[in-house]
N, C-alpha and C positions, 0 to 999 in steps of 0.2 A: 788558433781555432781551426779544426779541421775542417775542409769543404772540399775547394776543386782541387778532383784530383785529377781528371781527363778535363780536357777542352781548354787550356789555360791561355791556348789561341785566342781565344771568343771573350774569355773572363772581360769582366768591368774590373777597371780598379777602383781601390776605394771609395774617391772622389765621386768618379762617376756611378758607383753604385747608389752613393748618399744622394743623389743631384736628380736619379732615377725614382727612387722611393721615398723622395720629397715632392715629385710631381704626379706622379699617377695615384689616380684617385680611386680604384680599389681592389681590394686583394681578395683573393681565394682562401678560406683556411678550413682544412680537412682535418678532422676530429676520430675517434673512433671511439665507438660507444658501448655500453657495457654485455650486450649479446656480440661486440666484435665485429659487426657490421661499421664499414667507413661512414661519412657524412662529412660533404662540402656545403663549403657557403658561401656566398660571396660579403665582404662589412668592408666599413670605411675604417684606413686605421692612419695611424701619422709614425714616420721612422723619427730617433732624436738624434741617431747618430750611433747608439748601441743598441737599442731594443725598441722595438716592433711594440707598439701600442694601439690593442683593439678594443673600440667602446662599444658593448654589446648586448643585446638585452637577456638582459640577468633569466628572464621565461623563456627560455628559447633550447631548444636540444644541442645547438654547439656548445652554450654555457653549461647545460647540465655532462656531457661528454665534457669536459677540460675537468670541471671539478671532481667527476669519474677518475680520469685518467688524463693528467695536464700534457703528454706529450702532443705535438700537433704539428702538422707541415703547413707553411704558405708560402703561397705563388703568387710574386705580383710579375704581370708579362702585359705587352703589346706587341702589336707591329702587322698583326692581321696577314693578309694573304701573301704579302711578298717575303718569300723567305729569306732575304738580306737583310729585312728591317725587322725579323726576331730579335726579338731581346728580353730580360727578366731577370728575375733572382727568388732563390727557392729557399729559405728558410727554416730552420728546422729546431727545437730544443721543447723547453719544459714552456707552458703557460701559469700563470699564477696572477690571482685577483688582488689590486689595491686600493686601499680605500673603501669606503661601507659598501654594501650589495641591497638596493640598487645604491647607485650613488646621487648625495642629493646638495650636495654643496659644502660639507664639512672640511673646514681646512687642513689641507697636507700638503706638504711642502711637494712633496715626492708627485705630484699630481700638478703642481702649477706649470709645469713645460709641456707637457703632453695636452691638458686642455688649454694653452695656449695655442701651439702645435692646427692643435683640431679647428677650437675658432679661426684663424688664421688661414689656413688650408679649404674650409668647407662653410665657412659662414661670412668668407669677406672681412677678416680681420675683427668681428661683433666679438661678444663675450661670450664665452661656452656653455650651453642651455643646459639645465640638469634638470629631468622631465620625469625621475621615478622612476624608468623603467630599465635605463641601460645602467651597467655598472665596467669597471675598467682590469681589459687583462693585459697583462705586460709577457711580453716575447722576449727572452735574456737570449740571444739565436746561439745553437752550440755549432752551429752546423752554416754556413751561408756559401750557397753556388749561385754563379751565375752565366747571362751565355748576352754576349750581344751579336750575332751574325755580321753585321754589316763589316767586322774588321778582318770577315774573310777578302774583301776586296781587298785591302792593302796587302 
């Protein structure tokens, strides 16, 4: 997969990239929409290890921009003011919906680790609520960079 091509100082490796986007709780993802104008957003999503899973509501202008046009960047980043404790990863590729739209409980297989994932992560290990209104996009990333500052100390 192509990514970092400068900063490879700073890169997370795998491990820690996985260990990063298992713990932060929400990411950025910029859309662009059919006059061509950008649109961020901030959602909660859960990584499983190869792709980026965002639950989103289905009425919403980032989900109508993906099914426009499914390419889309996101940013998940911390570390605030001190710039040794930057860090992130920037992702990058096609979005695409699975499972019904909204999603309301119908069984797929391809869906039981990711709403795990999510319950797990955001509801304290509870069962994953299907409410009508959000539906599921999956991130296959073609693209993944990342920067953690603090190993410019070493």
């Amino acid at each position: 997969m192509p990514g970092q091509r400068r900063g490879t100082r700073i890169a997370m490796t795998d491990e820690e990239r996985d260990t990063f986007l298992g713990t932060q709780p929400v990411c950025r993802v910029a859309t662009v929409g059919p006059d061509g104008h950008p649109h961020t957003s901030a959602l909660w999503f859960v990584w499983d290890g190869t792709a980026l899973w965002l639950n989103s509501l289905t009425k919403s202008r980032r989900w109508a921009d993906i099914c426009n046009r499914s390419a889309i960047s996101v940013i998940v980043d911390d570390g605030g003011f001190d710039f040794l404790r930057l860090r992130g990863v920037e992702l990058l590729g096609s979005a695409r919906t699975v499972g019904e739209v909204p999603r309301t409980g119908e069984p797929l297989d391809e869906l039981v680790a990711p709403e795990r994932l999510f319950a797990d992560k955001y509801a304290g290990g509870g069962a994953f609520r299907y409410d009508g209104r959000h539906g599921w996009l999956r991130l296959t990333p073609e693209t993944i960079v990342s920067w953690d500052f603090a190993k410019l100390r070493a």
